[in-house]
N, C-alpha and C positions, 0 to 999 in steps of 0.2 A: 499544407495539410488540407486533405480535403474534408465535408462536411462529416461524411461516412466515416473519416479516420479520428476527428476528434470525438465524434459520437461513442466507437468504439475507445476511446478512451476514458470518459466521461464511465462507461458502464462498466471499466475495468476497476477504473477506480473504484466506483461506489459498491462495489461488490467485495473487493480488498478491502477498503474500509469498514465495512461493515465484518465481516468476518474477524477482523481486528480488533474492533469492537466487542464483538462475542469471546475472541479469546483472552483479552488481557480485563481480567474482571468487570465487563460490563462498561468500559471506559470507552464510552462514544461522543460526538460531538451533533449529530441527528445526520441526516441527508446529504444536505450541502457539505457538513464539515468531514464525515464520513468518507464524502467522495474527494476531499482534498487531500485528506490523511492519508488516502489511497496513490495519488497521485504523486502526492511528494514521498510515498513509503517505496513508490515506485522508483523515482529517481535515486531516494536513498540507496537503495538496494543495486540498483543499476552503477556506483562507485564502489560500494562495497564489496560485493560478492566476487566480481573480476579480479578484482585485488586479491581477494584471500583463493582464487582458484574453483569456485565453484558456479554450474551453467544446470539450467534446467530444460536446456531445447527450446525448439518452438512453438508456435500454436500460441491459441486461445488460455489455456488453460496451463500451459506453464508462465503466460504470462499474470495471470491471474495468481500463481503461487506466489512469484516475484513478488510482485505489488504488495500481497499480503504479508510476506513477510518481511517486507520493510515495513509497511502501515506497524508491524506487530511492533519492531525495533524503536518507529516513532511514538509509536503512541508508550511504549516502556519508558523513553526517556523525557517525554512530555511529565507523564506520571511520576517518575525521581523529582523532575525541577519542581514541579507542583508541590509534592510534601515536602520541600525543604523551605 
C-alpha cells in the first residue's frame, strides 16, 4: 500500500465512523476510535454483504456507504454486548 492508499483509508474510515456514530444514538468512540470503527465496519461489511448478495459499485463514495454501514452493524452490536 502506498502512502496515498492508506491515507485514503484512514479518511474513509473516519468519515464512516463518524457518520455511525451519528446514526446509532450518538454512540461514538471520539477520532481515533471513530476512524477504527470505520475500518473494521469496513472489513465487516466487506464478509457480509457478498455473502448475502449485495454490491454498491465503485468509487469514493460507495465505499464510504460500505464502511458505514458496517461501522453501523458494529457499533449495534458493540452497543447489545455493552447493555448486557
Amino acid at each position: 500500500m502506498t502512502f496515498g492508499s492508506i491515507l485514503l483509508v484512514l479518511i474513509i474510515g473516519a468519515i464512516a465512523g463518524w457518520l455511525a456514530g451519528l446514526m446509532v444514538s450518538g454512540f461514538g468512540f471520539g477520532l481515533v476510535g471513530n476512524i477504527v470503527v470505520g475500518i473494521v465496519g469496513a472489513v465487516v461489511a466487506s464478509l457480509i454483504f457478498p455473502a448475502i448478495g449485495l454490491g454498491f459499485g465503485g468509487g469514493i463514495f460507495a465505499s464510504i456507504v460500505h464502511a458505514t454501514i458496517g461501522a453501523v452493524i458494529l457499533l449495534f452490536l458493540i452497543k447489545l454486548v455493552k447493555r448486557v
